[in-house]
C-alpha positions in Angstrom: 0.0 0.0 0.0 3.0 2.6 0.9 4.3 2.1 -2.5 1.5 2.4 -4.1 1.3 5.4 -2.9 4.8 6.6 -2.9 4.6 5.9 -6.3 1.8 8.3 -7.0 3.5 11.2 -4.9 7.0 12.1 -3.7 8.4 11.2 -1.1 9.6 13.4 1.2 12.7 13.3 3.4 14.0 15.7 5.9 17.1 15.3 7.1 18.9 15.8 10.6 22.6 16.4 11.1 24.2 16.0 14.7 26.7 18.3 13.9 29.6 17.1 16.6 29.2 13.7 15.3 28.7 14.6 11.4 32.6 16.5 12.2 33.9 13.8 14.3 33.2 11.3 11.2 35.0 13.7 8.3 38.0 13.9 10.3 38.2 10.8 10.4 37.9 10.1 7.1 40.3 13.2 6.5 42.9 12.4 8.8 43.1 9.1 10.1 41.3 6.6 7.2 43.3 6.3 3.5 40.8 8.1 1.4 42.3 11.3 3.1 39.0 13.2 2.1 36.0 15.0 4.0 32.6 13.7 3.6 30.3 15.7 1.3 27.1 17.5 1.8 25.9 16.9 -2.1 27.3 13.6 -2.1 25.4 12.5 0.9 22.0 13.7 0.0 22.6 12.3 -3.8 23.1 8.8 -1.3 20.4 9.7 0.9 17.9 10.1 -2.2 18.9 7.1 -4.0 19.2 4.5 -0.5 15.7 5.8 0.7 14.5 5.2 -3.0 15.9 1.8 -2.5 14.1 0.9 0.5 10.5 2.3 -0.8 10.9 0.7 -3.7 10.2 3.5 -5.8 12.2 6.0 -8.9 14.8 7.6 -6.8 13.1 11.0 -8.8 10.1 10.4 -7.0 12.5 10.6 -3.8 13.7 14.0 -2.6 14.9 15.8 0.2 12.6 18.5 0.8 14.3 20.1 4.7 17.7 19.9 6.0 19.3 21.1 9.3 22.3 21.4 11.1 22.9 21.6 14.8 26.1 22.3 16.4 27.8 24.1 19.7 30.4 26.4 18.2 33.3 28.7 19.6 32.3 32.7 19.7 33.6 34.9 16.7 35.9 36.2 19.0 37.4 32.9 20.2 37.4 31.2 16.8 39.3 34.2 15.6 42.0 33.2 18.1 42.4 30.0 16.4 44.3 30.0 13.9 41.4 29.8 11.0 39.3 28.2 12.1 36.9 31.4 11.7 37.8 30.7 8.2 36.8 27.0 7.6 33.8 27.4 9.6 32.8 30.0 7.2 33.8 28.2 4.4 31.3 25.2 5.8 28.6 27.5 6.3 28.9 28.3 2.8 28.8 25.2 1.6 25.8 24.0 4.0 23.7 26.9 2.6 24.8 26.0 -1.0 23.3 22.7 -0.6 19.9 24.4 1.3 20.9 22.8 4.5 19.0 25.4 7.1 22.3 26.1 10.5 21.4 25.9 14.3 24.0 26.7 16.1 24.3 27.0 20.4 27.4 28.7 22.1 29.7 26.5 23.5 29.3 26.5 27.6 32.3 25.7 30.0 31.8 22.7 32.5 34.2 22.0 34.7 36.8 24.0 32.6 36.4 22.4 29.3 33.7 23.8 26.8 30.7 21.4 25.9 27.9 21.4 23.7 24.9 21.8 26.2 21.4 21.1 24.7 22.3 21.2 21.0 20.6 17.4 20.7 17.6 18.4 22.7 17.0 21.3 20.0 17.6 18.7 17.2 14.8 16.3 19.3 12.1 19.4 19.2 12.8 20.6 15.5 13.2 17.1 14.2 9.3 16.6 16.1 7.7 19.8 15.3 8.4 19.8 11.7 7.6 16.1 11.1 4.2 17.1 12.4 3.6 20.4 10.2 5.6 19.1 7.1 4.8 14.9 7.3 7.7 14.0 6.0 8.0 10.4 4.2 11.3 9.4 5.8 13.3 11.2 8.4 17.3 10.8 7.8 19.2 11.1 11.4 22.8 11.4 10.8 23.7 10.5 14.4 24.8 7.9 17.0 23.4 8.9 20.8 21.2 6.7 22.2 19.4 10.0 23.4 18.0 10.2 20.5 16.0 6.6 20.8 13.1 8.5 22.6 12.9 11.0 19.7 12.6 8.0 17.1 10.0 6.6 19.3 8.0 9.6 18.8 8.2 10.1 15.1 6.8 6.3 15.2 3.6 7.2 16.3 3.3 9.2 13.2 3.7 7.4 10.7 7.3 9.2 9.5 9.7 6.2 8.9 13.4 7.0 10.1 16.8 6.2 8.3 20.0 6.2 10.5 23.1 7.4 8.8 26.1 5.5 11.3 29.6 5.0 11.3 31.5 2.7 13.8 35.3 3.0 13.8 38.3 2.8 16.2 41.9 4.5 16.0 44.6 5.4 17.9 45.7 8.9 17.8 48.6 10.9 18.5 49.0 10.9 22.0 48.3 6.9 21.8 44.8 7.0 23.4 42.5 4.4 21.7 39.4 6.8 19.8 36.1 4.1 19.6 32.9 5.7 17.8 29.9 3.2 18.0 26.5 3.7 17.5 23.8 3.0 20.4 22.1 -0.4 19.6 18.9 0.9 21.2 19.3 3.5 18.6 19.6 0.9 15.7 16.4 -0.8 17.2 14.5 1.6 16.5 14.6 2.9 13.7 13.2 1.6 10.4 16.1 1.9 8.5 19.4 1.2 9.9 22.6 2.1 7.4 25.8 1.3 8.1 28.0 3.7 6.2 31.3 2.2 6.7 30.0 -1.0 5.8 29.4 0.2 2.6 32.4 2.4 2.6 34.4 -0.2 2.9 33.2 -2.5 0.8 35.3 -3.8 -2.1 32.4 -4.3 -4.4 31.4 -1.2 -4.4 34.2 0.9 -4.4 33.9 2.1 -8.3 30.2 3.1 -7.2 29.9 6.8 -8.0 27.0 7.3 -5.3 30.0 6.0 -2.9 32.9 7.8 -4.3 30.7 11.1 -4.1 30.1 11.1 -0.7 33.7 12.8 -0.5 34.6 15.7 -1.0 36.7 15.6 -4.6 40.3 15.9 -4.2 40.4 18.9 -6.2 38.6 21.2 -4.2 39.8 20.2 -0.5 42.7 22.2 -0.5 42.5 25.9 0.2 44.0 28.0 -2.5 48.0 28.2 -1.6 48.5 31.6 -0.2 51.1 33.6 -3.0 54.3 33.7 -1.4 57.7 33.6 -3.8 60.4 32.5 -2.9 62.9 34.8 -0.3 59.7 37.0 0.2 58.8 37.4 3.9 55.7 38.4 5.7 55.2 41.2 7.8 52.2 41.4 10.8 51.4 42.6 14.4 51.6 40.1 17.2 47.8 40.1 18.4 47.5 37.8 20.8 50.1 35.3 23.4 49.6 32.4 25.0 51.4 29.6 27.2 53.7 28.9 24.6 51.9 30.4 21.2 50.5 33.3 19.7 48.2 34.7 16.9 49.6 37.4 14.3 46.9 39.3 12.6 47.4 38.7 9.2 44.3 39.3 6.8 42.3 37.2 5.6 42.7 35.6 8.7 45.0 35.2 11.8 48.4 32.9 11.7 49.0 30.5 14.7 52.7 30.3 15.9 54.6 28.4 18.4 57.4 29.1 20.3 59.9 27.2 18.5 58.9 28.7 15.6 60.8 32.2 16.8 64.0 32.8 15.5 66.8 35.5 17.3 64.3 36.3 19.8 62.9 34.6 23.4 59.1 33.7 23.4 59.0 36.0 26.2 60.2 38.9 25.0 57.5 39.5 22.6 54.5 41.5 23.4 51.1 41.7 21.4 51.7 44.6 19.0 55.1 44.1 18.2 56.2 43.4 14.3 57.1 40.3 13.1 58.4 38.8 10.1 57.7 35.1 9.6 57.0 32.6 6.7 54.0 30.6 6.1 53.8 27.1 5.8 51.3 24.4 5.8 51.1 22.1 9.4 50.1 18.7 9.2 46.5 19.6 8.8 46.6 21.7 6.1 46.2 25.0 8.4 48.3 27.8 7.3 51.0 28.7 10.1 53.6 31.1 10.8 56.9 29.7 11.1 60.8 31.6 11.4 59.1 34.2 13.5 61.6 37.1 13.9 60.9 40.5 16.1 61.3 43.2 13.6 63.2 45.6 15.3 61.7 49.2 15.1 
C-alpha cells in the first residue's frame, strides 16, 4: 500500500545532522582513514535520495529531500578568531551548507568544569526534528547520528507514521598521544529505527568501491585544499603580534590570523615578545593543512 502510494507522490525526506558527530566522522575520514578526504554534503544527500529510493521501492526522482538542518555548539567569533582559522573554515562550511539548502542551528559553546561542551544542541535537534515532522509529514526522516538520546525522539516520530533512516559510522583509532578513539553507535538507537545504514559497511566494501554514489560522498580531491597563499620564494611576511599564549600566539594577518609556536621564533625569546610588536615570519602548511607562521623574527623598530 506505501508504495502504491509513494509511487503516485514524492516522497519526502528531511534530514537531521548532529553536527559534533557529522565533524567527528569527516575527520576521520580526513585524517586518520586512507581516502584522506572530508565527507560531502551533495554527495550524501545524492546517497540519501537514492538509498531511501531503495528501501520504498520506488524512482529515486520520486524521492527527494525536501528540509535539512544542522545543529552544532560552536566557539564565539571572538574565540574562533583566536584560532588560527578556524573562523575561516567554519565559514567556508557555512557556505557550503547553505549551498546545498541545508538550514544552521547553532548554540554557544558553555564551559563545565573547565572544558567547553555542547549543552542542549541534541535536545534542540529532538524538538525541530518533532515539530516539523508534524507540520511538514515527511516520508522518511534521515538522522545522521549515534546517541542513544535520540531513541526516545525516534520513538515519537513512530507514532506518526514518519519512517526514520539512520546514517552511522563505527570505527576505532589510535591517535597521536596513543589514546585508543572508539565511535559506535547506540544499539537501542539501531532498534528503533526503520532503517538502519551502516555507512562504513558500505564504505568499505570492495564491491562497491567504483560506485559513484559512494565515491561522491567525499569531498573531490580537487577542491579540499584551500587555495595556496602567493608567497615567492625569499619573500617574507610582515604582521602585528595580536595575541600570546602559554607557549603560542596569533599574528593578525588578513584574511585571517596565523597560529605560531614558540619554537617557531627565531633570534628572539618567546617572552620577549609583546602583542603589538612586528614580526616577520613565513607561512607554511602544518600537518593539517592549516596555514601557520613559522621563522618568526621580532622586527626591530
Amino acid at each position: 500500500m506505501s508504495n502504491t502510494i509513494n509511487n503516485l507522490g514524492l516522497t519526502r525526506i528531511g534530514v537531521f545532522y548532529d553536527g559534533n558527530y557529522f565533524l567527528h566522522v569527516s575527520n576521520y575520514y580526513n585524517y586518520v582513514h586512507p581516502r584522506k578526504r572530508r565527507l560531502s554534503i551533495s554527495g550524501l544527500h545524492q546517497f540519501i535520495r537514492h538509498h531511501v529510493a531503495a528501501e520504498e521501492g520506488i524512482d529515486p526522482r520520486h524521492s527527494q529531500i525536501v528540509d535539512a538542518h544542522y545543529f552544532r555548539g560552536r566557539l564565539n567569533a571572538q574565540e574562533a578568531s583566536q584560532r588560527g582559522n578556524q573562523l575561516y573554515y567554519e565559514r567556508v562550511f557555512d557556505d557550503i551548507l547553505m549551498s546545498e539548502g541545508v538550514v544552521t542551528h547553532y548554540l554557544p559553546l558553555k564551559y563545565n568544569m573547565g572544558r567547553k561542551e555542547e549543552k542542549g544542541i541534541d535536545v534542540w535537534l529532538a524538538l525541530e526534528a518533532y515539530e516539523l515532522s508534524l507540520y511538514k509529514k515527511f516520508s522518511v526522516l534521515v538522522l545522521i547520528g549515534s546517541d542513544g538520546d535520540y531513541a526516545p525522539l525516534v520513538r515519537k516520530l513512530n507514532t506518526l507514521g514518519t519512517k526514520v533512516m539512520i546514517l552511522s559510522w563505527d570505527f576505532e583509532y589510535t591517535n597521536d598521544q596513543g589514546n585508543k578513539v572508539v565511535t559506535r553507535t547506540s544499539q537501542d538507537l539501531l532498534e528503533e529505527v526503520s532503517y538502519p545504514v551502516s555507512m562504513h559497511e558500505i564504505i568499505e566494501n570492495r564491491m562497491r568501491k567504483n560506485e559513484s554514489l559512494v565515491n561522491n560522498l567525499f569531498v573531490p580531491e580537487t577542491t579540499i585544499k584551500r587555495e595556496e597563499v602567493a608567497q615567492p620564494d625569499g619573500e617574507r611576511k610582515q604582521g602585528a603580534v595580536l595575541s600570546l599564549k602559554n607557549g603560542y600566539g596569533f599574528i593578525q594577518f588578513p584574511p585571517n590570523n596565523l597560529f605560531f609556536h614558540y619554537s617557531d621564533i627565531v633570534n628572539v625569546d618567546f617572552n620577549e615578545l609583546q602583542e603589538g610588536h612586528v614580526v616577520e615570519f613565513d607561512i607554511e602548511k602544518n600537518e593539517r593543512g592549516y596555514d601557520v607562521a613559522t621563522n618568526v623574527e621580532k622586527v626591530e623598530e
